[in-house]
N, C-alpha and C positions, 0 to 999 in steps of 0.2 A: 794584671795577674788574674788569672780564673782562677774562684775556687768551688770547690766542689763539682766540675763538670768533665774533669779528668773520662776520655772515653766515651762521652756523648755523643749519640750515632744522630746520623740526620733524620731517622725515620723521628727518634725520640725528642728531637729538638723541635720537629711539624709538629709531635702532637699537641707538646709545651704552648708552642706559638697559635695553635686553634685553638684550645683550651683558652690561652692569655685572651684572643680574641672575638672570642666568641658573643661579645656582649652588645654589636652592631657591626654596620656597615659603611666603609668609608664612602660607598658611592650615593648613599645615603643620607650623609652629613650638608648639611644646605651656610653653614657657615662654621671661617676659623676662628673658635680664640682667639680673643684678643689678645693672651698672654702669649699664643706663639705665633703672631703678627710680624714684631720687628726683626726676625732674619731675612725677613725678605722684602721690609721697607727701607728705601732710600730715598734723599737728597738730593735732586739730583741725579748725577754720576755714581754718587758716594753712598754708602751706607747709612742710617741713621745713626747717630753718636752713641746711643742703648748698645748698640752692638760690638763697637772698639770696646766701649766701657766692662760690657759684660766680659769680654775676654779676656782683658788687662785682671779684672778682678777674680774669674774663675773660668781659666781654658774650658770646663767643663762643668756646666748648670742643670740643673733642673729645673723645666718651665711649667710643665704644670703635667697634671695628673689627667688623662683622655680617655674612655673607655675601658675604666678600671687600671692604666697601667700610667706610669711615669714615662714624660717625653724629656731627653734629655738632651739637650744643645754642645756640640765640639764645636769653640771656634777657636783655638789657639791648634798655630803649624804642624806640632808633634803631634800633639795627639788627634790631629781627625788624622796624619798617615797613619797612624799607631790604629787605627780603626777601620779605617776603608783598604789596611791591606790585612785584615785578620776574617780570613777566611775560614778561620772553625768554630769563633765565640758567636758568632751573627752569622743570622739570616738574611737574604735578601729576598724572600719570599712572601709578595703580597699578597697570595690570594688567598689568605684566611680571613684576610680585611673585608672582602667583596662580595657581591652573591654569586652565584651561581644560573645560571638559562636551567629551564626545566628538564633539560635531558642532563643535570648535572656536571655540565663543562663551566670549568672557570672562565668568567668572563673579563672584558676588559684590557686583559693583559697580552702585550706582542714585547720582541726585545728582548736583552738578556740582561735590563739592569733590575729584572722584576726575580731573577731565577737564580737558584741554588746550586752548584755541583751535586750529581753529575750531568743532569741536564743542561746547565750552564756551560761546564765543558765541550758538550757532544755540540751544541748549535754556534758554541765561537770556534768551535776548530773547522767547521764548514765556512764560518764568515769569514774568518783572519786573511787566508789565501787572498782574499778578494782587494786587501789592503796593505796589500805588501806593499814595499817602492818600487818594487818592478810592475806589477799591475796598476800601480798610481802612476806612475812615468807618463802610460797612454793615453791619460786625459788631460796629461799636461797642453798640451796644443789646444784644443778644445777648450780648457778653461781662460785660455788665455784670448783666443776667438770670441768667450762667453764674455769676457770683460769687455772686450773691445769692442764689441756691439752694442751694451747697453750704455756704454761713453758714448757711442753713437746718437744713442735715443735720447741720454742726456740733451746733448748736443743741439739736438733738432728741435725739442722741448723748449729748453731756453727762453731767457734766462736765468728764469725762475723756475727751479723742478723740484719735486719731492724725492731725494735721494733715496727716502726707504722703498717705495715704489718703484723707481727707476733704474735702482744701483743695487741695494745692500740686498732686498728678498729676489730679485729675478735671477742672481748668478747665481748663488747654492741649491737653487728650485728647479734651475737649469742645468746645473752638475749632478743632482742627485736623481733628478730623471736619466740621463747618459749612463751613472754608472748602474742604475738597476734595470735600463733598457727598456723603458717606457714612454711610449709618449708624451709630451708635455699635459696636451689637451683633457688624458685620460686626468689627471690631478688637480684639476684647475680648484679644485675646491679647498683642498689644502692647505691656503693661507689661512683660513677661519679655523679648522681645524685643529693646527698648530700650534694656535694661538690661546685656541679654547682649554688645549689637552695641560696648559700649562698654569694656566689662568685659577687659584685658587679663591677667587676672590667671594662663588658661591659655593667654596665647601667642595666637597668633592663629586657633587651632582654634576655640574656643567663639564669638570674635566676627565671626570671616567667617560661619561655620553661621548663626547668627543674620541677619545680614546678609541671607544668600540665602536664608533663612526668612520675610525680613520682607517683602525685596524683590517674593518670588513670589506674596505675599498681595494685596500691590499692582498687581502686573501683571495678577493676575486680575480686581480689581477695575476696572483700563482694560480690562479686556476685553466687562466686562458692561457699564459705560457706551458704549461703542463701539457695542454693540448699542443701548443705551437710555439716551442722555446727559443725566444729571444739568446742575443748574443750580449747582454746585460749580466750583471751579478744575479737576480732570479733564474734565467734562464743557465746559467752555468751553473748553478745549486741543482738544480734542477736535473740536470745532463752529466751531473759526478756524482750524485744520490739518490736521485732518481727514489723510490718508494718509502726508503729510508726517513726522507722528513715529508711528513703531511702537508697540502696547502695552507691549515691553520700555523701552525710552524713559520712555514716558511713567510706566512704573509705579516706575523708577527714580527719576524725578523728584517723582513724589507720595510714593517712600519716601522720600527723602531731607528734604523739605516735613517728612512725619512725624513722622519720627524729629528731625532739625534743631531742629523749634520745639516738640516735647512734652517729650521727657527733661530739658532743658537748661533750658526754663521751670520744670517742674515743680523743677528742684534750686533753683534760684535763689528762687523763690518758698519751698521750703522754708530755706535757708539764710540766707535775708534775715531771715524771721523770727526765726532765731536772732539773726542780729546786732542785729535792733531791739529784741529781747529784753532782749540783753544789754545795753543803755542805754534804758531806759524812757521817758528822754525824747523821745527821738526818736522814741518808737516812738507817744508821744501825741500828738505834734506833727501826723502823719500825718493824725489825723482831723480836727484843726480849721486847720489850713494848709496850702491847695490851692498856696499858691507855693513850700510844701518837697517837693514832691512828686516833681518830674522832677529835682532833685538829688539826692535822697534813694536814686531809684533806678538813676540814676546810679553814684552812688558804692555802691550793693548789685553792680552789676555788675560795678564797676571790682575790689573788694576780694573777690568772691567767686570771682569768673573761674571761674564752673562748668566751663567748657571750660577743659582747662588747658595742653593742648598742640595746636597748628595742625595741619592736615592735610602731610604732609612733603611735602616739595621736593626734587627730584632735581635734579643739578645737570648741566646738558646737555653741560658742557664744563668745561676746567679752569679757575678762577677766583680770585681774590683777593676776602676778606670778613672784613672787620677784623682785616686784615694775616696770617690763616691762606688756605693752599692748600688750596684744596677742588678735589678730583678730580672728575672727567668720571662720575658715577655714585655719587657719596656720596650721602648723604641727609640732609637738614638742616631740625630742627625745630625750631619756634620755640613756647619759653616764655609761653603768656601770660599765666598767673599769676605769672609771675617778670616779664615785661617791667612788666605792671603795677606793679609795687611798686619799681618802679627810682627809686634816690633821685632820678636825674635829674629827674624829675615833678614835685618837689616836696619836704619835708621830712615825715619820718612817716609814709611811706607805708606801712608795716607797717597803722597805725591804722585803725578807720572812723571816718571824717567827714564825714558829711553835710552840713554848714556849710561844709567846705572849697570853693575855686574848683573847680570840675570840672574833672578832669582826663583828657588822653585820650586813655583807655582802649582797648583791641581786645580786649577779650572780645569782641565778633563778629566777630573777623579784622581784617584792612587788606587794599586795594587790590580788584580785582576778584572776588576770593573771596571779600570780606566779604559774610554772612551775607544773605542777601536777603529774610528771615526778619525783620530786628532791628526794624524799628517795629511789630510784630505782636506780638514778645513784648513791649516795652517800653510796649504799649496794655495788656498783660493784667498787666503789671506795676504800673505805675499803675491801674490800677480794682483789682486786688486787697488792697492794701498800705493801701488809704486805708477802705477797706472793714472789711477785717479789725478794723485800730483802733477804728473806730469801734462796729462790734458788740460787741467784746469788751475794751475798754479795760484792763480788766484781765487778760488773757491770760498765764500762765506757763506755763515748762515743768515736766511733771509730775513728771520723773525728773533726776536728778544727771547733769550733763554724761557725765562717765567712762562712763552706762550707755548712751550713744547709741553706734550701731555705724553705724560710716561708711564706705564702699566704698572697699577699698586697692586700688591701680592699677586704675582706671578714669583714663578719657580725658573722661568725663565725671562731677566730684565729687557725691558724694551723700551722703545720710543715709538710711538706710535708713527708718524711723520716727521721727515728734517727736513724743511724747505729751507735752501741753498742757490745761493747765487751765482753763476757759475762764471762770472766775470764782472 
């Protein structure tokens, strides 16, 4: 329940939120608190046990006080929906965090999970089209070509490959160039990139850098279709808006496309496989039952939650949110590998089960910031998974758990390498 913000206009809610943050810069910041460390350290697979624990005891925490303002943690089910679909009490508007380039443009920022209504409006209503199931339909063939070649190279590799190199980041690297109609070759730089823009582990120097490294790659790339418009999602932005969105816009938007559905596929796909690994049956099931398929990756979603914390929310005014006072300028982010596994859901939600009712999930966000990306990976997710099995039915991994090395504080979960045995 808000109170006191009855009628807050968004002009008056920027000012709140400059004002709140006016006291530094995120891109700035060279390391995280260690009090807001554990949402995004894991175990493994799993979460660290701080994080069930803080849930169980308060859906909604305060972790510590940053830049003058309180940062506040959602991880229980309801309420990070009850947040990420509240469109008038929060902002998603970073750039009072960040500096600015000397001719006064905000920097940094591409994407729409950085931006506010009505801007946020005007650039997903050019994107959405692009994502329909009639324009996904036409890459269906193609993704499943993309699969079928890098089983190939698996193949040839043998018998010993790094599936994250060979498998899990070359097919959404390779779908997400097709659907914005780019060359591979022009991106190649991009795994680093990706990896960095997520990577908080120095503060948010290394991942804004990144950011505006990857962003600038993609503006130039709107620039040259501008000239000579591809038959990709840029070049049809392009050719039905034509002046309407600038190339900083739009290269924004193809980074965000990029970066959005490559990093986050490729973890999932590589982390899925661990978990099917880790129960063989399921993992066989795959190949001869097409009706466990969109359960199966389901529940890889739900239990992986690559993405593990939502983009934050500012809070435009003073408010009430599971009975805490949240300030005119906090920042409040929502768990979603913790919302995930909230007993509320169900019983055992720690576990993977693929059998279980599906349950659900926001690994790709809730309310209008959810993911406008999520049936594109969940195409690449299904052809991949059912794929794999079948080629290699006997697929292990090569090395002892303990020698995998998995990326600590990222915002986006990873495994660095999974060598795999492929018979």
């Amino acid at each position: 329940m808000l109170r006191g913000a009855t009628g807050v206009t968004t002009r008056l809610g920027r000012l709140v939120l400059e004002k709140a943050t006016s006291r530094g810069s995120l891109a700035k910041v060279t390391m995280v608190p260690r009090s807001l460390r554990f949402p995004l350290q894991r175990d493994g697979l799993d979460p660290v046990p701080k994080l069930g624990a803080t849930r169980d005891a308060a859906p909604v925490a305060r972790l510590a006080t940053y830049f003058g303002r309180s940062i506040w943690l959602v991880s229980g089910h309801a309420e990070a929906m009850h947040v990420l679909a509240d469109r008038t009490h929060y902002s998603n508007d970073i750039r009072p965090l960040v500096a600015r380039d000397q001719t006064g443009r905000d920097q940094y920022i591409g994407g729409l999970g950085f931006t506010d209504p009505p801007e946020h409006s005007r650039l997903r209503k050019m994107l959405t089209p692009e994502f329909t199931m009639h324009r996904l339909q036409r890459l269906r063939p193609r993704i499943v070509d993309i699969v079928e070649e890098r089983l190939d190279v698996m193949e040839k590799r043998g018998p010993v490959v790094d599936l994250v190199d060979t498998f899990a980041f070359p097919i959404p690297f390779l779908v997400i160039c097709e659907l914005l109609g780019l060359p591979p070759e022009e991106l190649e730089g991009f795994q680093h990139l990706g990896r960095g823009r997520f990577d908080v582990s120095k503060g948010g120097v290394g991942a804004f850098g990144a950011m505006s490294e990857s962003r600038e790659i993609l503006i130039e790339a709107a620039r040259r279709q501008r000239r000579d418009p591809g038959d990709g999602l840029i070049g049809r932005i392009i050719a039905e808006h034509g002046e309407r969105i600038d190339d900083v816009a739009l290269g924004g938007l193809a980074d965000g496309v990029f970066t959005g559905g490559y990093e986050t596929t490729a973890s999932t796909l590589a982390l899925g496989t661990m978990l099917l690994l880790g129960d063989r049956a399921h993992y066989r099931r795959l190949a001869d039952d097409a009706a466990s398929v969109d359960g199966t990756v389901d529940e890889i979603l739900r239990h992986s939650a690559v993405v593990q914390i939502s983009f934050p929310r500012f809070a435009r005014a003073d408010l009430d949110l599971a009975g805490h006072r949240i300030r005119a300028g906090d920042v409040v982010v929502c768990s979603l590998s913790g919302a995930n596994r909230d007993r509320a859901l169900g019983p055992v939600m720690g576990s993977f089960d693929p059998t279980r009712t599906a349950a659900p999930h926001i690994s790709f966000g809730y309310g209008f910031h959810r993911c406008v990306g999520a049936e594109l990976a969940k195409m690449e997710l299904r052809a991949a998974f059912p794929a794999l099995a079948r080629r290699f039915p006997d697929l292990r991994l090569a090395v002892g758990p303990s020698q995998l090395r998995f990326r600590d504080l990222s915002i986006v979960y990873a495994v660095d390498a999974l060598p795999v045995r492929l018979r």
